[in-house]
C-alpha positions in Angstrom: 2.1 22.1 -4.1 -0.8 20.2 -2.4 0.5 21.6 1.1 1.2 25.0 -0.1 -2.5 24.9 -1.4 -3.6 23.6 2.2 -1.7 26.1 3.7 -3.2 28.9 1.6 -7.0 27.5 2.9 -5.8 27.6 6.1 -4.8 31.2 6.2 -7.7 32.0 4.1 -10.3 30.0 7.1 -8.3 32.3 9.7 -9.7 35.3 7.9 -13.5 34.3 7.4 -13.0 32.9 11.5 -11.7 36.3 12.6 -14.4 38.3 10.7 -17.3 36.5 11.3 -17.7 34.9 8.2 -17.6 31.2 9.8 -17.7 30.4 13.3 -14.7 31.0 15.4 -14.9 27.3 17.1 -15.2 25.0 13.9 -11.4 23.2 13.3 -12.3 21.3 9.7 -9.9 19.2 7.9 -8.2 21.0 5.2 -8.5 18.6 2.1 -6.7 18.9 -1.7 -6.4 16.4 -4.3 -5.7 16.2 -7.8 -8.2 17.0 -10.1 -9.2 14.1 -12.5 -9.7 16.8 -15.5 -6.8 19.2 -16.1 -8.8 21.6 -17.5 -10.8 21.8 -14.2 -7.5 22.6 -13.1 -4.4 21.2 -11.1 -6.0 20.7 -7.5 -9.4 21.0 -6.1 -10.6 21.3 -2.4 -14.1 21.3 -1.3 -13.4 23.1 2.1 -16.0 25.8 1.1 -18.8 22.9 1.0 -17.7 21.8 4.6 -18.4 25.6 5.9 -21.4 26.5 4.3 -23.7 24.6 6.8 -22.0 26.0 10.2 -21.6 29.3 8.7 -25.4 28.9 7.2 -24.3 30.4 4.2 -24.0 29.4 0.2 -20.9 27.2 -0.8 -20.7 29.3 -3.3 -20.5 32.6 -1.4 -18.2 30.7 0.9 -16.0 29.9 -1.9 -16.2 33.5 -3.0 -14.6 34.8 0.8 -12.0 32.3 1.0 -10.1 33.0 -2.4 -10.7 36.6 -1.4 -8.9 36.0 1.9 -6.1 33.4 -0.1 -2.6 35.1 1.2 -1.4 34.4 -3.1 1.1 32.3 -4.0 3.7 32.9 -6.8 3.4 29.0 -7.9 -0.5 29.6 -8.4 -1.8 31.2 -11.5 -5.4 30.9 -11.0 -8.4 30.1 -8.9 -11.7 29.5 -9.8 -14.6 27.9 -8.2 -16.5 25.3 -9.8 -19.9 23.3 -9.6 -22.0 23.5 -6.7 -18.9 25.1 -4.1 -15.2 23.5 -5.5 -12.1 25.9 -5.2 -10.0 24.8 -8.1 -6.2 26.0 -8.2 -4.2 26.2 -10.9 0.1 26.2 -10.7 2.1 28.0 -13.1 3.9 25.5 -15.6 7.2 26.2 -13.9 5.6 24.8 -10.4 4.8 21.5 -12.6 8.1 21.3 -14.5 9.8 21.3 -10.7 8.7 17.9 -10.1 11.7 16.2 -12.7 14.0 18.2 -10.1 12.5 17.2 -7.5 12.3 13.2 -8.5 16.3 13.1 -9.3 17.4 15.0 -6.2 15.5 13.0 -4.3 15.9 9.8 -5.6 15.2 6.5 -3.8 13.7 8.5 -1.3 10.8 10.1 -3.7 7.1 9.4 -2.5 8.2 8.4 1.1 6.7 10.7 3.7 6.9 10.6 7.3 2.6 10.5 7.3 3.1 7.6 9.7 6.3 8.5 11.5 5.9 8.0 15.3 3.3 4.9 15.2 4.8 1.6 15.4 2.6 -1.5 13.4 2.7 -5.2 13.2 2.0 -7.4 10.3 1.3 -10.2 10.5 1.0 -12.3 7.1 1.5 -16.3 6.1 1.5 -17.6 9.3 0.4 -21.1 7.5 0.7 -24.2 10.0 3.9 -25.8 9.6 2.5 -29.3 7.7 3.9 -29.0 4.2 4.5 -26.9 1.5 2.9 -23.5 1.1 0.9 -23.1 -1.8 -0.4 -20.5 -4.4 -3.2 -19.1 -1.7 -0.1 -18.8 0.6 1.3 -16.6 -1.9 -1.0 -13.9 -2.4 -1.3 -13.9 1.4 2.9 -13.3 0.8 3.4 -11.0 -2.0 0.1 -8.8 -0.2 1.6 -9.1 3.3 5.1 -7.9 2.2 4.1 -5.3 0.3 1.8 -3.5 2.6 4.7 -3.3 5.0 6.9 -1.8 2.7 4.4 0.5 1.8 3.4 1.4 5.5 7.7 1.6 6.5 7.9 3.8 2.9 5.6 6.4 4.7 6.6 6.7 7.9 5.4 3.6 9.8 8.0 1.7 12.2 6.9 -1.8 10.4 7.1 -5.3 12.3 6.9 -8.2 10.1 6.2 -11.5 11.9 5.1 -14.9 11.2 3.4 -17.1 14.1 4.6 -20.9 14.3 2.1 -23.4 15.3 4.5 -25.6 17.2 2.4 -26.0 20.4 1.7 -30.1 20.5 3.6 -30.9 17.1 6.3 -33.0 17.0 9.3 -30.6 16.6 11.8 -32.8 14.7 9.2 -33.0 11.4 8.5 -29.3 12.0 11.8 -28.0 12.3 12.3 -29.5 8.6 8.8 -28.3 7.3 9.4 -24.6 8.5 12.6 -24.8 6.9 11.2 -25.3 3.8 8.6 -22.4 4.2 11.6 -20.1 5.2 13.2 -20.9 2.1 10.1 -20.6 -0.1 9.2 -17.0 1.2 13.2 -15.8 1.4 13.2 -16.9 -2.6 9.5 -15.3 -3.1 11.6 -12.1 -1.6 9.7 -12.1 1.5 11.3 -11.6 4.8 10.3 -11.3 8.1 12.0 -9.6 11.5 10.3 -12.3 13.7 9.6 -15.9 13.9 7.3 -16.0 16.9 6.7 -19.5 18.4 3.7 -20.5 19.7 4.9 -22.4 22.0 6.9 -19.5 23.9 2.8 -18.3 24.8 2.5 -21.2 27.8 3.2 -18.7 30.5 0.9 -15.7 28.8 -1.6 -18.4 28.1 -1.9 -18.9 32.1 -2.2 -15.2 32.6 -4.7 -14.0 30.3 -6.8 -17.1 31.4 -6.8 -16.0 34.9 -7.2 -12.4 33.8 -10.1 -13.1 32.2 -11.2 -15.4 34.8 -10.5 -12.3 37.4 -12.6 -9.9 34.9 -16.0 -12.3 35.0 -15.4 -12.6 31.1 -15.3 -16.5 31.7 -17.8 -19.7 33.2 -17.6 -23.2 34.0 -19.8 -25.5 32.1 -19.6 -29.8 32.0 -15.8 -28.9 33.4 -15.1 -26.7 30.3 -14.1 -23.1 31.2 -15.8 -20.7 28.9 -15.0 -17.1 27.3 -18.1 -14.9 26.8 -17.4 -13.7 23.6 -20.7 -12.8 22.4 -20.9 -10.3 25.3 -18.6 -8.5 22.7 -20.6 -9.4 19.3 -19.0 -13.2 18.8 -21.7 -15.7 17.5 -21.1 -18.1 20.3 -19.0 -18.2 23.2 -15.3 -19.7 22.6 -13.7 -22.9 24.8 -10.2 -21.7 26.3 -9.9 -24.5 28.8 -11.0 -28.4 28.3 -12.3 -30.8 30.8 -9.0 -32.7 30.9 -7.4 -29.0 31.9 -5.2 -28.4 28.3 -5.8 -25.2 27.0 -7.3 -24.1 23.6 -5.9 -23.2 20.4 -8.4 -20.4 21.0 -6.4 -19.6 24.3 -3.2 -19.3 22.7 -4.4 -16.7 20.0 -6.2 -14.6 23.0 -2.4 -14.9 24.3 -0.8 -14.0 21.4 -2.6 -10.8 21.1 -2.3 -10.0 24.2 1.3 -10.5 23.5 1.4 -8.3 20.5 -0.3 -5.1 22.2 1.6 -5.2 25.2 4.5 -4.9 23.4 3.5 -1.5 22.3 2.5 -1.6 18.8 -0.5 1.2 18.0 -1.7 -1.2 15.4 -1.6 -4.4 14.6 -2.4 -6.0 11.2 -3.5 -9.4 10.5 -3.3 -10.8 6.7 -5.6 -13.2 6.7 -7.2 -15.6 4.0 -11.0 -15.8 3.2 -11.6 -18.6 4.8 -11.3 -16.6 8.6 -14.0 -14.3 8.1 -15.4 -16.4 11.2 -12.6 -15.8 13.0 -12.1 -11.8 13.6 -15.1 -11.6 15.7 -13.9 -13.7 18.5 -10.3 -12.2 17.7 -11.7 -8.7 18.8 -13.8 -9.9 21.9 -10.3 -11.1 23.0 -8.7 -7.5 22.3 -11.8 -5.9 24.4 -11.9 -8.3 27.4 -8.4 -7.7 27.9 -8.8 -4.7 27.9 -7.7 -3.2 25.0 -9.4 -1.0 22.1 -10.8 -2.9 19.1 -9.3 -0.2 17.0 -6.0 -1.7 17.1 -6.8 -4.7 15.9 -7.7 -5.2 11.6 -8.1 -7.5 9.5 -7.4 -8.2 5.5 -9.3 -11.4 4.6 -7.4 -12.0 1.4 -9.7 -13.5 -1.6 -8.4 -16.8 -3.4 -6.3 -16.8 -6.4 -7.9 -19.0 -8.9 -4.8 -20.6 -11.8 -5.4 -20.6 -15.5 -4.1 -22.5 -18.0 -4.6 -22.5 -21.7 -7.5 -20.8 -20.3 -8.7 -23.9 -18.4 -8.8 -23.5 -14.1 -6.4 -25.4 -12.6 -7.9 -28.0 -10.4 -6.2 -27.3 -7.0 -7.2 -29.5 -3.5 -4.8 -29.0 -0.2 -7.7 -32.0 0.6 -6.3 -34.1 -1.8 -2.8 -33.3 -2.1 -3.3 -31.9 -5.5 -2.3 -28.1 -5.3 0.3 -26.4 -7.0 3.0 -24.8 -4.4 4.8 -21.4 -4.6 7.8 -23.1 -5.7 6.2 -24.4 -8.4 4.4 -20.7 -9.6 7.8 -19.4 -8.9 9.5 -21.8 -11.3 6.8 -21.8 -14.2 6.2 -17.7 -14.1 9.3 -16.1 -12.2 8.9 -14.3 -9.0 8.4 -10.9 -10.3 5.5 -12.0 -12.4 3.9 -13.3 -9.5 4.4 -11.0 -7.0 2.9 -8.6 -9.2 0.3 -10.4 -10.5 -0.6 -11.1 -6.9 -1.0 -7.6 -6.1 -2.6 -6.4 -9.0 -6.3 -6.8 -7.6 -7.8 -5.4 -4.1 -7.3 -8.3 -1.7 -10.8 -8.5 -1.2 -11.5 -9.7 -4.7 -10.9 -12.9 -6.3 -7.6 -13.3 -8.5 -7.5 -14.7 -12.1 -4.3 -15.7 -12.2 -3.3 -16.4 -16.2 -0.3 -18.3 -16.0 0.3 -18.4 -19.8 -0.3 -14.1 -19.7 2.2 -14.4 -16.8 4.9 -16.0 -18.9 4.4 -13.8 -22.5 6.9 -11.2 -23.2 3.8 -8.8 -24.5 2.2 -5.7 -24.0 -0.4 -7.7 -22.4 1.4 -8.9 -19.7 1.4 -5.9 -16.9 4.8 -6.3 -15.1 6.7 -7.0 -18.7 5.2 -3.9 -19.9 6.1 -1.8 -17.0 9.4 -3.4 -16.6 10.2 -2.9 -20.3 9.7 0.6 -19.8 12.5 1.4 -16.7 14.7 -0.8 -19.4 13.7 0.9 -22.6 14.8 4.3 -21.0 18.1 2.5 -20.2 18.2 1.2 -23.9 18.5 5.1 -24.6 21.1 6.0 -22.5 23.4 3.1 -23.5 22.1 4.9 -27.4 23.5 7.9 -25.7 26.7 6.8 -25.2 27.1 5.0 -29.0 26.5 8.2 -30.3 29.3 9.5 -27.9 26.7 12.3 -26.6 27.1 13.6 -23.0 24.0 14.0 -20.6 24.0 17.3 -19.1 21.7 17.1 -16.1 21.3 20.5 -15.3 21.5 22.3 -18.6 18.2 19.7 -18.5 17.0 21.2 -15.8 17.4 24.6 -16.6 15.5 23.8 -20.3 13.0 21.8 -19.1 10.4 24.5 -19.6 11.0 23.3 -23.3 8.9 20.2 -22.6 5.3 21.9 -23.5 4.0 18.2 -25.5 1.0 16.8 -24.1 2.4 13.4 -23.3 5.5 15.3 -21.8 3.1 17.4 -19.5 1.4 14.4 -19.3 4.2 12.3 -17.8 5.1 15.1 -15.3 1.7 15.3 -14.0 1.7 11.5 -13.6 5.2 11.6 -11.5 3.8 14.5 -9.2 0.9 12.1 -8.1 3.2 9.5 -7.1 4.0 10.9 -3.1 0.0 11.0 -2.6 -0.6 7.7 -4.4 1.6 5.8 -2.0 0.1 7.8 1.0 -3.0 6.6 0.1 -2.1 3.1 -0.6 0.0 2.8 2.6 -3.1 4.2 4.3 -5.7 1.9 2.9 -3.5 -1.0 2.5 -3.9 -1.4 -1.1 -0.8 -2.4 -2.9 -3.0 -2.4 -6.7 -3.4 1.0 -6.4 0.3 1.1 -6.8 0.2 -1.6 -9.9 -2.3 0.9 -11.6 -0.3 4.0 -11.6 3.0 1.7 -12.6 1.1 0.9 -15.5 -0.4 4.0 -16.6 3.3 5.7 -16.3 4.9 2.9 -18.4 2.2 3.5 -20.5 2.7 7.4 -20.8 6.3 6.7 -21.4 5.9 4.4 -24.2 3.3 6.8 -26.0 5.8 9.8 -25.4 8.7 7.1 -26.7 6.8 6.3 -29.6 5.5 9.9 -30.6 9.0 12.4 -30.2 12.3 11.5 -30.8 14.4 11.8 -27.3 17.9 12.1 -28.4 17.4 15.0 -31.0 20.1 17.1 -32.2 19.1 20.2 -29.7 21.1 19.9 -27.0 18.9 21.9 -24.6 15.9 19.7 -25.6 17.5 16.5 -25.6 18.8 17.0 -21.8 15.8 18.5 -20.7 13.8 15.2 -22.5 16.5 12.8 -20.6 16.1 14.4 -17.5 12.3 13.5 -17.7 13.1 10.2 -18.6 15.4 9.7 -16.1 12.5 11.2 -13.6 9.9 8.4 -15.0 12.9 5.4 -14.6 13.4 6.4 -11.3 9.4 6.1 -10.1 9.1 3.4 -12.0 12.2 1.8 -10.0 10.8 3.3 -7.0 7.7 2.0 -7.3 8.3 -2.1 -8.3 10.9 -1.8 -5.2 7.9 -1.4 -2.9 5.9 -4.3 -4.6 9.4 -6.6 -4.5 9.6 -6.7 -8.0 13.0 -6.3 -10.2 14.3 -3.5 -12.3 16.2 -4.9 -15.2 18.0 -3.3 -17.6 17.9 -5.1 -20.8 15.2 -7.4 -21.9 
């Protein structure tokens, strides 16, 4: 619906350009989105406000000439303008009942888009150096990392996942064992990457992007040190790459390793980063530009720490001291799909209350109970279904589920036809809560609807066309904690 509308303001814009209404040379972008009122409507665009100043005209009257000029649309009962210049469209109910088809043809593949197809992207998350356990900070860094790339690879994106070893200088037999560990920790965490890249592979690139930069005049000698000029691109200070005894940098090796990265081809690369590096992308970026490469290929998430409560009392935690709680630990006291949820829950670049006794409770309270309970309260009703020795007739659903006129039903269809946009825009932004918050809001529409109308009623026509809605919200709901790397269970 949201590109039929765009391609209905399109055709409309081609009208108004060929008769003078709005210049001929202006190409703006078309945008729709839900409205947040339903009685303002089903979609909104304000491509009428983004005319008016070119075309020196009202948005109003703007608004006026481009639902004149709208081609029509059988799936679009009504469009009226609203406020100050807002072209609101509104779909017959049939064009919102399509969606439960839509969600149970399509199946595992509902929400995914090809938005990003074409671009390839690295992300690069963890990445902790190799010297013991990895603890609860690691894990947000985890749970974030791995579900932004499943987002991105959900809509299109040709997704890299890669963790960098710090194994330049270390002695290898106590690493090897160490980054055994961390493999094991992360593969049980559910998070899994397609590279392991050593850093110690980087001596060769290390020599040539020091003599590249030499060869560019982006480097100087001083007291036998050999400089980068980083703050010719913005950097505080500039950055040692080579010391007086001739051993390269630490520094040198990350100018290397993204040098690496792009010139393997990726049109993006992505770096999951704690906090504690918001000193660090500066110089990062002065490395991407002196090679030669744009900034805009490079970003950065500085992740916020996650802060542990207990019987609501912090949980002192010290990597200083040794006295900080792992992710195996976590992992063992709340489960892993507690805490990968949890993790996600906030924007990464806010601080994370983590409750550890909320994470545990099998409550309403608890987020990823209450939206798990829901995918295995609609399977509670199917396995009713069969006791009662009733037979689900998917497309006598179908073909009843204009039947379904209760608010919460209407409701809960609206919800599942925002879920393709909702993971374009997380995908896009790289916010993985903004999936966590519709999960919840559509467990929470399916337990008011389950609470409110009985679902296997004696009406056959009714009761399919009510389990075919169902089945639509179990199937989101599956989709949607697949992406986050969270379970579906079916009983609890």
């Amino acid at each position: 619906m949201k590109g039929l509308i765009e391609q209905q303001l399109a055709a409309a814009l081609e009208v108004l350009q060929a008769n003078g209404t709005v210049p001929a040379d202006i190409r703006p972008a078309i945008s729709v989105s839900r409205t947040r009122d339903s009685s303002h409507g089903d979609f909104a665009s304000n491509l009428a406000m983004m005319l008016a100043k070119p075309a020196g005209r009202a948005p109003r009257d703007i608004a006026h000439a481009l639902i004149d000029a709208l081609p029509g649309a059988d799936a679009i009962r009504e469009v009226v303008i609203a406020g100050p210049g807002f072209i609101n469209f509104f779909q017959v109910d049939e064009a919102q009942n399509a969606v439960v088809a839509t969600v149970l043809s399509q199946a595992d593949a509902f929400g995914r888009s090809q938005t990003g197809a074409g671009k390839r992207v690295q992300v690069e998350f963890v990445s902790a150096n190799p010297t013991g356990p990895l603890h609860v900070g690691h894990g947000r860094g985890a749970a974030l990392g791995a579900t932004i790339a499943n987002l991105m690879e959900a809509v299109g994106f040709d997704v890299q996942r890669e963790y960098y070893v710090n194994d330049a200088g270390r002695q290898m037999d106590i690493l090897n064992s160490i980054l055994d560990d961390i493999k094991q920790d992360l593969g049980e965490f559910g998070v899994h990457y397609d590279r392991w890249f050593s850093e110690r592979s980087l001596t060769d690139d290390v020599t040539r992007v020091v003599d590249k930069l030499e060869a560019s005049g982006h480097l100087y000698e001083k007291d036998g040190v050999r400089w980068f000029r980083s703050t010719d691109f913005g950097d505080d200070k500039d950055r040692a790459v080579v010391r007086a005894n001739g051993q390269s940098t630490y520094f040198a090796s990350d100018i290397a390793y993204i040098d690496n990265k792009l010139e393997r081809g990726f049109d993006q690369v992505l770096y999951v980063f704690g906090a504690d590096h918001h000193g660090y992308t500066a110089r990062m970026v002065a490395a991407c530009q002196a090679l030669g490469h744009s900034r805009e290929k490079l970003e950065f998430l500085l992740i916020q720490f996650a802060i542990l409560f207990r019987s609501g009392e912090r949980v002192q935690m010290s990597t200083r001291s040794g006295s900080f709680v792992t992710i195996r630990e976590l992992r063992d006291e709340v489960g892993k799909d507690a805490a990968r949820f949890f993790y996600v829950m906030r924007k990464y670049s806010q601080h994370l209350d983590f409750d550890l006794d909320l994470a545990k409770s099998q409550s309403n309270d608890n987020p990823v109970y209450y939206v798990q309970y829901a995918y295995a309260r609609i399977c509670s009703v199917m396995r009713q279904l069969d006791q009662r020795q009733l037979v689900f007739d998917q497309a006598a659903g179908l073909a009843a589920i204009g039947r379904l006129s209760e608010t919460s039903e209407t409701e809960l269809m609206t919800l599942l036809a925002t879920y393709p946009d909702l993971i374009a825009r997380a995908a896009l932004a790289h916010e993985p809560h903004q999936l966590t918050g519709y999960l919840r809001d559509l467990a929470n529409g399916l337990h008011s609807y389950y609470n409110a109308h009985k679902v296997l009623v004696e009406d056959d026509e009714l009761r399919n066309a009510r389990l075919c809605l169902l089945l639509a919200v179990q199937q989101v709901l599956g989709n949607g904690l697949t992406l986050i790397g969270v379970s579906t269970p079916e009983v609890m």
